[in-house]
ROSE-4610 file (N, C-alpha, C; in Angstrom, 1 decimal, always signed):
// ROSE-4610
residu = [X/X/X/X/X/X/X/X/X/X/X/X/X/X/X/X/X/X/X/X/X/X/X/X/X/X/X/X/X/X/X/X/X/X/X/X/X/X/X/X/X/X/X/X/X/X/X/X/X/X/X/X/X/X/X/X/X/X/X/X/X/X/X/X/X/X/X/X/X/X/X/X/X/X/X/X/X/X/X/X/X/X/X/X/X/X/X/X/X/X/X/X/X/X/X/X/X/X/X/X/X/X/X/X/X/X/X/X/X/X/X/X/X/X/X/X/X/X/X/X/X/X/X/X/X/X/X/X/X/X/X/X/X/X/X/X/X/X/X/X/X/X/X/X/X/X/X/X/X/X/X/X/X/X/X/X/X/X/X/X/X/X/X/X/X/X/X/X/X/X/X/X/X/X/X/X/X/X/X/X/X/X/X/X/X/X/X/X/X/X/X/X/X/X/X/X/X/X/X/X/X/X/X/X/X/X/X/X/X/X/X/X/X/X/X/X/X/X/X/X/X/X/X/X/X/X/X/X/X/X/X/X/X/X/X/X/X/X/X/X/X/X/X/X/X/X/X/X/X/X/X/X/X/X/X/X/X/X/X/X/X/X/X/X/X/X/X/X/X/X/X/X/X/X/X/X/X/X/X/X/X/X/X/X/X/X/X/X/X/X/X/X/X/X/X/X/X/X/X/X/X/X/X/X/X/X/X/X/X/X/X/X/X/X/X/X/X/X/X/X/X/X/X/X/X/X/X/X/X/X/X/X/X/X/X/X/X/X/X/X/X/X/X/X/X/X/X/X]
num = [1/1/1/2/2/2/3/3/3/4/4/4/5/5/5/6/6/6/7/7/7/8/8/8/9/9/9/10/10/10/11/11/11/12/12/12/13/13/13/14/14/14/15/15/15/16/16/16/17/17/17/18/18/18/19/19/19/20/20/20/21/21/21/22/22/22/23/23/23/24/24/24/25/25/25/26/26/26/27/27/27/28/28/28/29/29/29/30/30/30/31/31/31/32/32/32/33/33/33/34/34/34/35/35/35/36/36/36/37/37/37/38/38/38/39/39/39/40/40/40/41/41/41/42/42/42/43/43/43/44/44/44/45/45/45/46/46/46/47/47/47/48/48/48/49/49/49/50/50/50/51/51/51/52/52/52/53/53/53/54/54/54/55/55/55/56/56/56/57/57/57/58/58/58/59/59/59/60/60/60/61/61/61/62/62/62/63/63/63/64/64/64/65/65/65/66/66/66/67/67/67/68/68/68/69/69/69/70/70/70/71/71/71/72/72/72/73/73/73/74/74/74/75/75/75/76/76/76/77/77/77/78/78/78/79/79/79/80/80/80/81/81/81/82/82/82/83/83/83/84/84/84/85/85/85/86/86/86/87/87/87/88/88/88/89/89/89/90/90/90/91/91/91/92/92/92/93/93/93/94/94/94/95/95/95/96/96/96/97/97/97/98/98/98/99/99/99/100/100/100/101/101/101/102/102/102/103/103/103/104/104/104/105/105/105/106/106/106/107/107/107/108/108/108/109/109/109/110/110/110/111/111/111/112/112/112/113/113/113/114/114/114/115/115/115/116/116/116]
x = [+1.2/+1.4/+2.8/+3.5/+4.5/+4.5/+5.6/+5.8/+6.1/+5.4/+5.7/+4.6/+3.9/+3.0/+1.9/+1.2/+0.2/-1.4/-2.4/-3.3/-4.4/-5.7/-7.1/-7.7/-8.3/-9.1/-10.4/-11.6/-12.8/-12.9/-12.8/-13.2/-13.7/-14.6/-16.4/-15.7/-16.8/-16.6/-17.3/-17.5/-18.8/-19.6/-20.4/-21.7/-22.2/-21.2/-21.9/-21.7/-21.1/-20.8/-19.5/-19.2/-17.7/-17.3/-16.4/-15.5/-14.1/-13.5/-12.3/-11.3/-10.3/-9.2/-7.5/-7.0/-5.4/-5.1/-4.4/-3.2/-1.9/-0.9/+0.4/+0.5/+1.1/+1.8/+2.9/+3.3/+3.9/+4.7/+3.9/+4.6/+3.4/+4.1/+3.1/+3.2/+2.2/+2.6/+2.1/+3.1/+3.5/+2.5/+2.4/+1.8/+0.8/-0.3/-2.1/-1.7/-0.1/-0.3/-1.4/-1.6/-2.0/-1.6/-1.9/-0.9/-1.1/+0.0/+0.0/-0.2/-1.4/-1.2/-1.9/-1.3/-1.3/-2.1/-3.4/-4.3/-3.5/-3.8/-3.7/-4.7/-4.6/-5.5/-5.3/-6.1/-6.2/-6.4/-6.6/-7.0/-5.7/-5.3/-3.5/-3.5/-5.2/-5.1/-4.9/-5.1/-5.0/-3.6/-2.6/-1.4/-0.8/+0.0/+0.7/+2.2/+2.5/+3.6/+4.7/+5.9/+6.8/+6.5/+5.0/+4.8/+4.4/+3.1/+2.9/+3.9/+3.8/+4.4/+3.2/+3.5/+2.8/+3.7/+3.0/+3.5/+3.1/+4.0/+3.9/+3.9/+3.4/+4.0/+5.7/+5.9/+7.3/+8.3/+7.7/+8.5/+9.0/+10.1/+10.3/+9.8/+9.3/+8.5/+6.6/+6.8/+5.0/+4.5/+5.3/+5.0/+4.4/+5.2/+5.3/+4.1/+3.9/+2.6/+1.0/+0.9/-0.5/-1.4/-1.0/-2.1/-1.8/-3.3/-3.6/-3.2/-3.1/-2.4/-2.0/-1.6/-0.6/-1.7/-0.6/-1.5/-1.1/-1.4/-1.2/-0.8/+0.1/+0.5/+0.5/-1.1/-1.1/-0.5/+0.3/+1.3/-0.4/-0.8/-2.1/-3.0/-2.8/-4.5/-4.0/-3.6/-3.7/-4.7/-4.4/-4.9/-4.0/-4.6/-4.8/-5.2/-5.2/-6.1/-5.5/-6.7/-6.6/-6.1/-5.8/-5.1/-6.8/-7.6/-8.9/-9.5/-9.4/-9.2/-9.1/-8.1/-7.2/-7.9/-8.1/-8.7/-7.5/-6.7/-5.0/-4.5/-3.0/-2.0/-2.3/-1.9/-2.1/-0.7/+0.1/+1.2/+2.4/+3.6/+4.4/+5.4/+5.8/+6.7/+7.9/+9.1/+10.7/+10.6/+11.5/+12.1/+12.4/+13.1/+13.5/+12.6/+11.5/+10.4/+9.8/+9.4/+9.3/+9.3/+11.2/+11.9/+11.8/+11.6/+11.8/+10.0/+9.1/+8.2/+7.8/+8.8/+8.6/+9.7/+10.5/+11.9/+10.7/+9.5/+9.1/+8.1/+7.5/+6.4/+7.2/+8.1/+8.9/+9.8/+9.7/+10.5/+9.3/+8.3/+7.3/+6.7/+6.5/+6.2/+7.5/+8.4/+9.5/+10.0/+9.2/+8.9/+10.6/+10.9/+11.7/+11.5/+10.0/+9.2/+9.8/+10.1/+9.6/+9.6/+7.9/+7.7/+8.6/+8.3/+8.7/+8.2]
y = [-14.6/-13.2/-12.8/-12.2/-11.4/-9.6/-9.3/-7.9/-7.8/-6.4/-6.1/-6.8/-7.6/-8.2/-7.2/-6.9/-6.6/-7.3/-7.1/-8.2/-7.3/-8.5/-7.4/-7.9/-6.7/-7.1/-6.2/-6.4/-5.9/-4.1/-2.9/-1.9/-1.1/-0.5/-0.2/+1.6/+1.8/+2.7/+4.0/+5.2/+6.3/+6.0/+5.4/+5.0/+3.4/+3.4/+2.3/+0.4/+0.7/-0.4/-1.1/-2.2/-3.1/-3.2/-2.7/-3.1/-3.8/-4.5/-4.7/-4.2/-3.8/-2.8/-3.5/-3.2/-3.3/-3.0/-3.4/-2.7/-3.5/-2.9/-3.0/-3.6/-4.5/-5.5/-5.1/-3.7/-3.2/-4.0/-4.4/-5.2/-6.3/-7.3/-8.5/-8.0/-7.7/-7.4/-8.1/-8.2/-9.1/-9.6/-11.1/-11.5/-12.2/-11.4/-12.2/-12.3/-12.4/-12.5/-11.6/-10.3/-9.0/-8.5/-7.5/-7.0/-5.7/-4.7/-3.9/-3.4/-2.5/-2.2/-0.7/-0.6/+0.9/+0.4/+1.7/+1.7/+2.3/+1.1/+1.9/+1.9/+3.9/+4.2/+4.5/+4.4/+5.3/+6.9/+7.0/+8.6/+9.5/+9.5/+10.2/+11.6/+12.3/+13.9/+14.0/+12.5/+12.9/+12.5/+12.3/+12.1/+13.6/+13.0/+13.7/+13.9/+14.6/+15.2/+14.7/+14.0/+13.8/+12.7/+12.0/+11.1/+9.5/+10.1/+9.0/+8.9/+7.9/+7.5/+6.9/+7.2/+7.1/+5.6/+4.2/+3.2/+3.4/+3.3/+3.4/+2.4/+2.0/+1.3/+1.0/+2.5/+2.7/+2.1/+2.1/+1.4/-0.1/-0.5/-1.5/-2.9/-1.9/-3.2/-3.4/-2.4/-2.2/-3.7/-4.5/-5.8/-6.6/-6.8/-7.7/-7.4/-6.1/-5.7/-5.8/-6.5/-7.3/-6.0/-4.7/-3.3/-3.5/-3.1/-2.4/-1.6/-0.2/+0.9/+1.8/+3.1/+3.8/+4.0/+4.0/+4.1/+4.8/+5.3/+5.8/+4.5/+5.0/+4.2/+5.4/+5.1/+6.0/+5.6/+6.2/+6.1/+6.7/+7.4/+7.7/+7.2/+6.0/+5.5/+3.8/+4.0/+3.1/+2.1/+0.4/-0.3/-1.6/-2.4/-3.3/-4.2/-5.0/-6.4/-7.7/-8.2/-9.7/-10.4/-11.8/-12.8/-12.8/-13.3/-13.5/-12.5/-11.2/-10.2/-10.0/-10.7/-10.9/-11.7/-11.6/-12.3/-12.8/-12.1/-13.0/-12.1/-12.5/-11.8/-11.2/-10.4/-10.3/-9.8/-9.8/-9.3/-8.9/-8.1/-7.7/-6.1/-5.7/-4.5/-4.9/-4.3/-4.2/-4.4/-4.7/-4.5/-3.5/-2.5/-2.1/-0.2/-0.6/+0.5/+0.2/-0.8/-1.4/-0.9/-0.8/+0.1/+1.2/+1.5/+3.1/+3.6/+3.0/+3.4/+3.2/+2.5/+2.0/+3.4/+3.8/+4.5/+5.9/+6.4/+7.5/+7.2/+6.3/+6.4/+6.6/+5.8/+6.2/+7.3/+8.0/+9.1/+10.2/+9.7/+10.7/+10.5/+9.7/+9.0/+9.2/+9.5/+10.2/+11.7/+12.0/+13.8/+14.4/+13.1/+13.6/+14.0/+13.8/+14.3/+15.5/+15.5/+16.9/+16.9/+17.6/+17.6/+18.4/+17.9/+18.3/+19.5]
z = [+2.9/+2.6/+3.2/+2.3/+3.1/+2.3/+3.2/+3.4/+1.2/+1.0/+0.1/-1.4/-0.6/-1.6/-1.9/-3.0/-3.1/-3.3/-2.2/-1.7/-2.2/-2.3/-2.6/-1.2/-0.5/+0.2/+0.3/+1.2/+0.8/+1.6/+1.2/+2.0/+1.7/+2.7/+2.8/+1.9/+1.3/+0.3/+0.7/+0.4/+1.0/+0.7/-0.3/-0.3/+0.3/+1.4/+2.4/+1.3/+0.4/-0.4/+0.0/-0.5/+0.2/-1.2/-1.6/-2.7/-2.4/-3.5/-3.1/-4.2/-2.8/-3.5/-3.2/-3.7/-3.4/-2.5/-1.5/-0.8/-0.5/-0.3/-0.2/+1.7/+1.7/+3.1/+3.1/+4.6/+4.8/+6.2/+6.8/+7.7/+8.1/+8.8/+9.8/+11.4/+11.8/+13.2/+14.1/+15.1/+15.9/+17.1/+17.4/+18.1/+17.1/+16.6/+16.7/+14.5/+14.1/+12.7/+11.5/+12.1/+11.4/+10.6/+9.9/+8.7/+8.8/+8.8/+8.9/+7.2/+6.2/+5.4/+4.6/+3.4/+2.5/+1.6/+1.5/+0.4/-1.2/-1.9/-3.5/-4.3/-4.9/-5.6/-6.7/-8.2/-9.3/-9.5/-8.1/-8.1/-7.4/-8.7/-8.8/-7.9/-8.0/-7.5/-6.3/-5.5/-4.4/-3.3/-4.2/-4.1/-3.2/-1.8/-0.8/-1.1/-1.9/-2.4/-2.0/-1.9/-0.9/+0.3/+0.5/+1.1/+0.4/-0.6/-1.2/-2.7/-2.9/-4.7/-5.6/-6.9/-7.9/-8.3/-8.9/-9.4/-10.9/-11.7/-13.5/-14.0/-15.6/-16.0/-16.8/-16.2/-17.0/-15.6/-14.0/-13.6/-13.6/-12.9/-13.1/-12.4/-11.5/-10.4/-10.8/-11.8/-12.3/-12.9/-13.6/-14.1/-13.2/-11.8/-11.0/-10.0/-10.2/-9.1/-9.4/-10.2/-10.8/-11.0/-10.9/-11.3/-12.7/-13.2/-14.5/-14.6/-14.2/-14.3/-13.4/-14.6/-13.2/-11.7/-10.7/-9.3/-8.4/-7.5/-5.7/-5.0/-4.7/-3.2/-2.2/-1.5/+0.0/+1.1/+1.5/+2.8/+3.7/+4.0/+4.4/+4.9/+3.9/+4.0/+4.7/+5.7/+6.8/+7.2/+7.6/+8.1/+8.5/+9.7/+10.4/+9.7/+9.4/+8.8/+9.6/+9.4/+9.8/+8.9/+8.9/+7.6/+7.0/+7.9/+7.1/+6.2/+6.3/+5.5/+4.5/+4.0/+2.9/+1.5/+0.7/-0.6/-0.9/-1.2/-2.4/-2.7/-2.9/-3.6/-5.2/-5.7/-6.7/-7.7/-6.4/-7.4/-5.8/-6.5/-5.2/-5.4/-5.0/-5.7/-5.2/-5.5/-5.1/-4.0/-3.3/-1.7/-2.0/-2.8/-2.7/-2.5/-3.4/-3.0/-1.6/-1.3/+0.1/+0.9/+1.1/+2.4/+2.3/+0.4/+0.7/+1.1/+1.4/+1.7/+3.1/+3.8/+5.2/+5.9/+4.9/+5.5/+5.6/+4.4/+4.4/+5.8/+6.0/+6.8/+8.4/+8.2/+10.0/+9.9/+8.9/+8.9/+9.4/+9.2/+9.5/+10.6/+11.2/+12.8/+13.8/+13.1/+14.4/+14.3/+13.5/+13.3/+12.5/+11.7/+10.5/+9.3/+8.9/+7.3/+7.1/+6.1/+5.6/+3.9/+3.7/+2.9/+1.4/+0.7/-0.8/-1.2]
C-alpha cells in the first residue's frame, strides 16, 4: 500500500453489519506500519463544504481510482488501520488531489480552516 491508493477494507455499519468500503491512504504512520485513512462515500448530502471533495467521473484522476461513481471523499471520517485490515487496492487518485487533501486536513488541525 502506499499513500494515495484507494483500499477496501471491512467497517461495521449502524446496523451492527461489516461491510466493505473504500478509503483513501493518507499517510503510513510511523513505527508499527499503520495507515492513517479517509472514508469514501456515495452519499454526496453529506458532503462538508470546503473540507471534503466530491470525485467525478468527469475528473481526471476518476479512471484510475477503481470507483463506480461519483463519490465523497470524507476528510471526517477518520481511521487508523492495520496492514491486516486492508483487503486490496482498488485503484489510486493524483498526488496531486493527495496533497491537496493532506494540505486541507492540516490546515484544519492547526486552526487554519476556514470554511467555504
Amino acid at each position: 500500500m502506499k499513500q494515495g491508493d484507494i483500499i477496501l477494507t471491512p467497517v461495521p455499519q449502524a446496523d451492527r453489519k461489516v461491510k466493505e468500503r473504500p478509503a483513501i491512504v493518507l499517510r503510513e504512520m510511523p513505527s508499527y506500519g499503520d495507515f492513517l485513512v479517509c472514508g469514501i462515500s456515495t452519499q454526496l448530502h453529506q458532503r462538508v463544504k470546503g473540507f471534503d471533495e466530491i470525485i467525478s467521473p468527469a475528473d481526471e484522476d476518476f479512471r484510475s481510482s477503481g470507483l463506480l461513481s461519483k463519490s465523497l471523499i470524507r476528510l471526517g471520517f477518520l481511521a487508523v488501520l492495520p496492514r491486516s485490515h486492508i483487503l486490496g487496492s482498488i485503484g489510486a487518485i493524483s498526488s496531486k488531489r493527495h496533497k491537496r487533501l493532506l494540505k486541507t486536513l492540516s490546515d484544519y488541525l492547526v486552526g487554519n480552516y476556514l470554511p467555504i
